[in-house]
C-alpha positions in Angstrom: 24.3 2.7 -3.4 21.8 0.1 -1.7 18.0 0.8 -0.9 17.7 1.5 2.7 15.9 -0.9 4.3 12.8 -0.4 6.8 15.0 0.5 9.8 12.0 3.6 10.8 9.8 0.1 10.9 7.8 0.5 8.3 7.3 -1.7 5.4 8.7 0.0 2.1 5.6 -0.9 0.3 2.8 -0.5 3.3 1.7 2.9 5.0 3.1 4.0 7.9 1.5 3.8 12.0 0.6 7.4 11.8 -1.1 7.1 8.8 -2.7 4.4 9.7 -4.3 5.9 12.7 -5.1 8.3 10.2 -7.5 6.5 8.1 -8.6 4.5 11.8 -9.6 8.4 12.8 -11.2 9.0 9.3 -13.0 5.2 9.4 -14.4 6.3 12.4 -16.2 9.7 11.7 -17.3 8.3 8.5 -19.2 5.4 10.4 -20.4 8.0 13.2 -22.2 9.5 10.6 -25.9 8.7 9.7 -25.2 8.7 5.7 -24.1 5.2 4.9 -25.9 2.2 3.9 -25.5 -1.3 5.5 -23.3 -2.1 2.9 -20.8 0.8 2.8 -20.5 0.5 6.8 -19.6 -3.3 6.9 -17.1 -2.6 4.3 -15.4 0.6 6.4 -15.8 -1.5 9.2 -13.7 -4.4 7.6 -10.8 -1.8 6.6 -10.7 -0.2 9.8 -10.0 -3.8 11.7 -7.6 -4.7 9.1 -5.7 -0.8 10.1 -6.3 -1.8 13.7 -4.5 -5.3 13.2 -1.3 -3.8 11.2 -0.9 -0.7 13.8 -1.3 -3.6 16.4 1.4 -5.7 14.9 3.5 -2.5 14.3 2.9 -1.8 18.2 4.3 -5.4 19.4 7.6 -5.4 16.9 8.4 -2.0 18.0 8.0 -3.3 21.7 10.1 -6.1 20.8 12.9 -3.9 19.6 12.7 -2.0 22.3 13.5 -4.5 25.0 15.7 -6.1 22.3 17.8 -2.3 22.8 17.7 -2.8 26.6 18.6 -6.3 27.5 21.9 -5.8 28.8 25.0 -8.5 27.7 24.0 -10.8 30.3 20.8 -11.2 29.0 18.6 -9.2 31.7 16.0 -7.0 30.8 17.2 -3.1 32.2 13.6 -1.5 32.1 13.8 2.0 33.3 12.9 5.2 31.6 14.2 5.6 27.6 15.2 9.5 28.2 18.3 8.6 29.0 
């Protein structure tokens, strides 16, 4: 049988969106708090933009799919609600 492949869209290897805003949630107190030298904050701060970029570019493929779903066969874009 063959691997299934990263139709959820996520990256078999990478974590997924929710856990990334996760660890952005987690970057976050840990930098609220008064307990971390300059050094330890750059380097949180540094992760938590590289979380921010990857659930950004997560965001914009998934957006792409989705008006990928709803352009209709003669190419116009049907926006209207995704419920049904």
């Amino acid at each position: 049988m063959s691997e299934p492949s990263a139709v959820a869209g996520q990256a078999a290897s990478g974590p997924t969106l929710a856990e990334e805003l996760a660890r952005l949630e987690e970057i976050v107190r840990r930098l609220e708090a008064d307990d971390l030298d300059l050094d330890g904050a750059l380097a949180l701060f540094e992760q938590g933009v590289a979380c921010l970029r990857s659930a950004r570019e997560r965001l914009s493929a998934a957006e792409v799919r989705v008006r990928t779903v709803l352009e209709d066969a003669n190419g116009t874009l049907r926006l209207g609600k995704l419920d049904g």
